[in-house]
C-alpha positions as CSV (number, residue, x, y, z in Angstrom):
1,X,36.7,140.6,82.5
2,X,34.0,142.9,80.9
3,X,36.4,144.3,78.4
4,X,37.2,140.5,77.0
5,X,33.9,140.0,76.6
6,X,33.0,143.0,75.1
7,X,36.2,142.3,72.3
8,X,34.7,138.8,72.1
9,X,31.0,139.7,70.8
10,X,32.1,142.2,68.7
11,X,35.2,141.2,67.1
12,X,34.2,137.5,66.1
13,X,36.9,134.3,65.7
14,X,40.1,136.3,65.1
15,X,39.1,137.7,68.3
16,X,38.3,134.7,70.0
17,X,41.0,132.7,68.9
18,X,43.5,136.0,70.3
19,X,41.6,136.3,73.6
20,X,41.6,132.1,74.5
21,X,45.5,131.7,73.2
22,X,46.2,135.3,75.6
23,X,44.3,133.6,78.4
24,X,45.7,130.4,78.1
25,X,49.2,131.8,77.8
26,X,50.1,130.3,74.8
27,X,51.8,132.1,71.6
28,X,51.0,129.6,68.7
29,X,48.8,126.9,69.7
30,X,49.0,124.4,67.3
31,X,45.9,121.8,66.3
32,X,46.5,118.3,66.5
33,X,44.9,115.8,64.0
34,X,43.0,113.4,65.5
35,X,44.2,109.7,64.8
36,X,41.9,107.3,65.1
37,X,42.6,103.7,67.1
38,X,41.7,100.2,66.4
39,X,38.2,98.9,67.0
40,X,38.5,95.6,68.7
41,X,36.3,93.0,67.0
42,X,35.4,89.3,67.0
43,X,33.9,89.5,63.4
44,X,36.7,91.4,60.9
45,X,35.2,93.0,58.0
46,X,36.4,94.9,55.4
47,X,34.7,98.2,55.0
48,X,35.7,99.7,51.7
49,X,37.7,98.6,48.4
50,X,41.1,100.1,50.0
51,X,40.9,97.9,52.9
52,X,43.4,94.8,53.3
53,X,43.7,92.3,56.2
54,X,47.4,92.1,57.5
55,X,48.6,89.8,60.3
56,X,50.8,91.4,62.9
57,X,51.9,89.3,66.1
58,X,49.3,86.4,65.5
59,X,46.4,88.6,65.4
60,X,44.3,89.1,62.2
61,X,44.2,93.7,61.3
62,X,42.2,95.7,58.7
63,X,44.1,98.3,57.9
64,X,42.8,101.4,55.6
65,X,45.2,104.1,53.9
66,X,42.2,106.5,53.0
67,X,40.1,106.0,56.0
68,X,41.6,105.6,59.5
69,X,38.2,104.9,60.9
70,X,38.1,101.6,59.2
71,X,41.2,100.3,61.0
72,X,40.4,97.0,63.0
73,X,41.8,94.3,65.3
74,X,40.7,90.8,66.3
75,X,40.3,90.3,69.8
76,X,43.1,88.8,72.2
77,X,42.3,85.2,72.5
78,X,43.3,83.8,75.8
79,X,43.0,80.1,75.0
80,X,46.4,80.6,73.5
81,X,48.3,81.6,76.6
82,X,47.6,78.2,77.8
């Protein structure tokens, strides 16, 4: 365990990045890109000049081709189930 550590100081990210994939046991670990959900709202907004509402299913959506964070949803209304 002393000798990874010892590669791990001295050798710096490349090292690092070799030592984690060898201890994990994985050849080519590849990053996923985060995508961001909606944020359930009772207000709707739109955040930016790229952002449109659309409605999908009776609900009310922003949805945002530059920025995922802006992506929203109105809330489920249960007085329509009835």
């Amino acid at each position: 365990m002393s000798g990874i550590l010892n590669r791990l100081v001295a050798g710096g990210a490349s090292v690092v990045r070799s030592s984690a994939r060898q201890l994990l046991g994985v050849e080519n670990a590849k990053v996923q890109q985060h995508i961001c959900g909606f944020k359930v709202r009772s207000m709707l907004k739109l955040r930016c000049r790229h952002c449109f509402f659309i409605r999908v299913e009776g609900r009310l959506h922003v949805e945002c081709p530059v920025h995922p964070r802006h992506k929203q949803r109105e809330m489920f209304n249960v007085k329509l189930l009835w």
